[in-house]
C-alpha positions in Angstrom: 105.5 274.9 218.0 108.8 276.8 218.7 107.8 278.4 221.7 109.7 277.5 225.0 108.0 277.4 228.5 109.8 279.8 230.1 110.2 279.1 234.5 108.5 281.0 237.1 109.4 284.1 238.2 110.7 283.3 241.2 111.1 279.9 240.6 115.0 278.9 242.2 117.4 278.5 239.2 119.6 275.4 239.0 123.5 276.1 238.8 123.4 273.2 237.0 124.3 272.7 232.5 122.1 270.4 231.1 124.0 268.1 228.1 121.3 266.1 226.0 122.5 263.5 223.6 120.6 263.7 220.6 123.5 262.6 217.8 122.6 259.1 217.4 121.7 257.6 214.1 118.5 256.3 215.2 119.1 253.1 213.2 116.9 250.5 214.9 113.9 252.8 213.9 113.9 252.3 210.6 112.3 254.5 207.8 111.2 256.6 210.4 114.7 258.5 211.4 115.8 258.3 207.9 115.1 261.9 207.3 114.1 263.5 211.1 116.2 262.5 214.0 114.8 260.9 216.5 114.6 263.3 219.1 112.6 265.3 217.1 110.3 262.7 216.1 106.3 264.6 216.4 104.0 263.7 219.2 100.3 265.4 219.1 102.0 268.2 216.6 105.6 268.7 219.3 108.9 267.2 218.9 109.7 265.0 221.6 113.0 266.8 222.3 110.6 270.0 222.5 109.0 268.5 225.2 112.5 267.8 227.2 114.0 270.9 226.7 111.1 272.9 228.1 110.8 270.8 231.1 114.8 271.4 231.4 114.1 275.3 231.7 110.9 274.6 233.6 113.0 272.8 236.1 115.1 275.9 236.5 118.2 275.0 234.3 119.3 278.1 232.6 121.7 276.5 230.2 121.1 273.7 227.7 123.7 271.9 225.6 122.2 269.7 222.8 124.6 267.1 221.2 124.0 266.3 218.0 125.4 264.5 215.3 123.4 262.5 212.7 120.7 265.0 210.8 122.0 267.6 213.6 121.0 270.3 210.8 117.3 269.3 211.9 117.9 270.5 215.6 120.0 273.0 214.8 117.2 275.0 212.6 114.5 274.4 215.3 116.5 275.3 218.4 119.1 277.8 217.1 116.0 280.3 216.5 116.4 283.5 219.1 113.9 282.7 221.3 115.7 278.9 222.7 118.4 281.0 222.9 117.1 283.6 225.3 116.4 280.5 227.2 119.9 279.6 226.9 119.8 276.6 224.6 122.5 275.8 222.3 123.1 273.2 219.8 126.5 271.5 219.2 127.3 269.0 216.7 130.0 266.7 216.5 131.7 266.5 212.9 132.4 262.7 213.2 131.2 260.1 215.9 132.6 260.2 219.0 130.6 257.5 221.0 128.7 258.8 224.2 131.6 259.2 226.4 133.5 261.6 223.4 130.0 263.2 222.7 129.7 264.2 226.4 133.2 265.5 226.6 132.6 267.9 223.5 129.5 269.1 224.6 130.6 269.4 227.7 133.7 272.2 226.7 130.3 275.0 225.9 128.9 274.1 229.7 128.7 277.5 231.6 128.2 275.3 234.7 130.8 272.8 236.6 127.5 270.4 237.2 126.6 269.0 234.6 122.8 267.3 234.0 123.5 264.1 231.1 120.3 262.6 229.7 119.3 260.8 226.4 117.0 262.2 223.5 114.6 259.3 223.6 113.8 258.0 226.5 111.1 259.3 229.2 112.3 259.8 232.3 109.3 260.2 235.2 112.1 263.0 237.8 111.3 265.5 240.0 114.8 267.4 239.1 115.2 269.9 242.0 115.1 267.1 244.5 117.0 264.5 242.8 119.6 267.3 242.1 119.6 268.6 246.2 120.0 264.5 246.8 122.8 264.2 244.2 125.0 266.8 246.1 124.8 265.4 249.6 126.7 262.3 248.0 130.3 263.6 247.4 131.0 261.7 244.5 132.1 263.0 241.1 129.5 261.2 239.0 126.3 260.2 240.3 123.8 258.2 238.5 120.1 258.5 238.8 118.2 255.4 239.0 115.0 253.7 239.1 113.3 251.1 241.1 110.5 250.5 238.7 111.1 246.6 238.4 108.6 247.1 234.3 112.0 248.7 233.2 113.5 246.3 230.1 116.9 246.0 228.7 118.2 248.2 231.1 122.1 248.4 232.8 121.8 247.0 236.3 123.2 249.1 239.5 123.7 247.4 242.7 124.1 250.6 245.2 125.7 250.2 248.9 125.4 252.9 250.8 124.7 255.1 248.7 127.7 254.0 246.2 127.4 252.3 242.9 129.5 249.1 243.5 128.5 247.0 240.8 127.1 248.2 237.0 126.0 245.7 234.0 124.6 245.9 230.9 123.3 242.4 230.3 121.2 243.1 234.2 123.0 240.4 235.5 124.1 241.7 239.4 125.2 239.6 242.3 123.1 239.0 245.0 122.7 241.8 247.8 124.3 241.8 251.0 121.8 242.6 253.7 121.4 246.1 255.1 120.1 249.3 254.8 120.8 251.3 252.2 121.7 248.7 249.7 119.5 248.1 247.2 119.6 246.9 243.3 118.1 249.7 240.5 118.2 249.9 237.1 119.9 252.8 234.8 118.2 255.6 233.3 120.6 257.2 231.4 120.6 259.9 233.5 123.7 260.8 235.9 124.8 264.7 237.3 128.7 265.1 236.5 131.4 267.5 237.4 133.0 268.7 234.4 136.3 268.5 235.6 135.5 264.7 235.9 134.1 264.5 232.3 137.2 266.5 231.1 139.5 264.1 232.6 141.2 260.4 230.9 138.0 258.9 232.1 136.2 259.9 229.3 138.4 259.5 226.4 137.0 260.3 222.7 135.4 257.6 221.1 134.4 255.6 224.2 131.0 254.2 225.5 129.8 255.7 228.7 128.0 252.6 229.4 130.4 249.7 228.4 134.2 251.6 229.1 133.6 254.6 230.9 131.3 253.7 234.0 132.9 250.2 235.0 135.8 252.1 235.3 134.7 254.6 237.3 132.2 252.3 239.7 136.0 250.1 240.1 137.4 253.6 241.5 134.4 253.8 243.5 133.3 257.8 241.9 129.8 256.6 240.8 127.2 257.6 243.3 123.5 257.0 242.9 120.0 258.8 244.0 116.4 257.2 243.5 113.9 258.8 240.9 111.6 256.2 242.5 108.7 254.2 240.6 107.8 256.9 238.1 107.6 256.2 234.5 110.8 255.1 232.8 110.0 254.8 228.6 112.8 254.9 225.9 111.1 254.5 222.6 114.5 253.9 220.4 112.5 251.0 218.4 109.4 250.8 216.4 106.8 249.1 218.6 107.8 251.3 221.5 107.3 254.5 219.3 104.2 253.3 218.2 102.9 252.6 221.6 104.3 256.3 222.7 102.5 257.6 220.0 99.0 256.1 220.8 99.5 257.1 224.6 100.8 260.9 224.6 99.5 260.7 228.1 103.0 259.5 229.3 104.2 263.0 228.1 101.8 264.9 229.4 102.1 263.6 232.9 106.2 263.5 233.0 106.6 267.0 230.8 103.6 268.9 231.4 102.5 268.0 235.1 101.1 271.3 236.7 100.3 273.3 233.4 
């Protein structure tokens, strides 16, 4: 454990920071985050945020920010050894909560890149990266979320796209009814969205502020959110017991979305 899958050689590098948000509290978990985080929560004898970070570099991002906040100390010890760091990981903590949007913004001021990659420490995300990113920057919006038409996916924010534009984003899933057409389509949220950092450094993402409840209806209204397809793949966040116990008894998920072609 400790050692990073390094790309490659040869492999195309992404111009592209990666920003993982791995400060939260992990309260819904119980007595299992009350000493490890939950991003580094073990799975066959590797933290789960092991797993994601080494499929960040593997996907040919060279720098990777990791948020933290709650038992950051944890990630800081296993990621701030020298050899994540020859892979460009970092580790960042905020001293006092600063919600997603103000999490994103600090971690965001030690981005090397103007792209910016934003995903969540606990949920598996089934992407092929380089593709979704080349899709990402034929849509010239500032912010563009990646979503997924898997129809299994629970709890998650609802995204009616038109035309290639997030027009409509909800928590609760509740979207009006499509107009007919092509290109319009309704998707849920994975979390996962490439930013410029001149957007994420603007008043849209004020300290202290949700992504998800203040940030991204605000910017949908203003029409800025664009969206790309991860497709059908596997979508897993395992933020509450039963879900962690069910990742835990099929490791297989990891293996196919982390370790595919090893």
């Amino acid at each position: 454990m400790g050692q990073p899958v390094t790309p490659n050689r040869g492999e195309k590098k992404m111009n592209v920071t990666a920003i993982v948000l791995a400060g939260g509290a992990g309260t819904r978990m119980g007595n299992a985050c009350k000493e490890v985080p939950k991003s580094m929560l073990v799975f066959d004898d590797k933290p789960f945020l092991e797993y994601l970070v080494e499929w960040l570099i593997r996907a040919g991002i060279q720098d990777v920010v990791l948020s933290t906040g709650f038992l950051g100390e944890y990630i800081a010890s296993h990621f701030g050894k020298d050899v994540w760091k020859k892979e460009g990981v970092r580790v960042v903590r905020e001293e006092t909560p600063l919600g997603t949007g103000g999490a994103i913004r600090f971690a965001s001021t030690y981005a090397s890149q103007e792209t910016l990659f934003l995903c969540n420490a606990d949920t598996v995300v089934e992407i092929d990266l380089p593709t979704t990113f080349q899709a990402s920057a034929m849509i010239r919006k500032p912010m563009i979320s990646v979503v997924t038409l898997n129809e299994g996916v629970p709890n998650q924010g609802a995204i009616k796209v038109e035309s290639g534009i997030v027009t409509e984003f909800r928590e609760d899933g509740s979207i009006r009814p499509l107009t007919k057409g092509g290109g319009n389509f309704r998707a849920s949220s994975t979390g996962c969205y490439f930013a410029q950092k001149s957007l994420v450094l603007s008043e849209y993402f004020s300290h202290g502020s949700s992504l998800e409840k203040e940030i991204l209806p605000r910017l949908v209204e203003d029409r800025l959110v664009g969206a790309v397809s991860c497709g059908t793949g596997i979508f897993f966040e395992f933020g509450v017991p039963e879900r962690y116990a069910f990742l835990k008894q099929n490791t297989w998920i990891l293996r196919k979305v982390y370790c595919a072609g090893l």
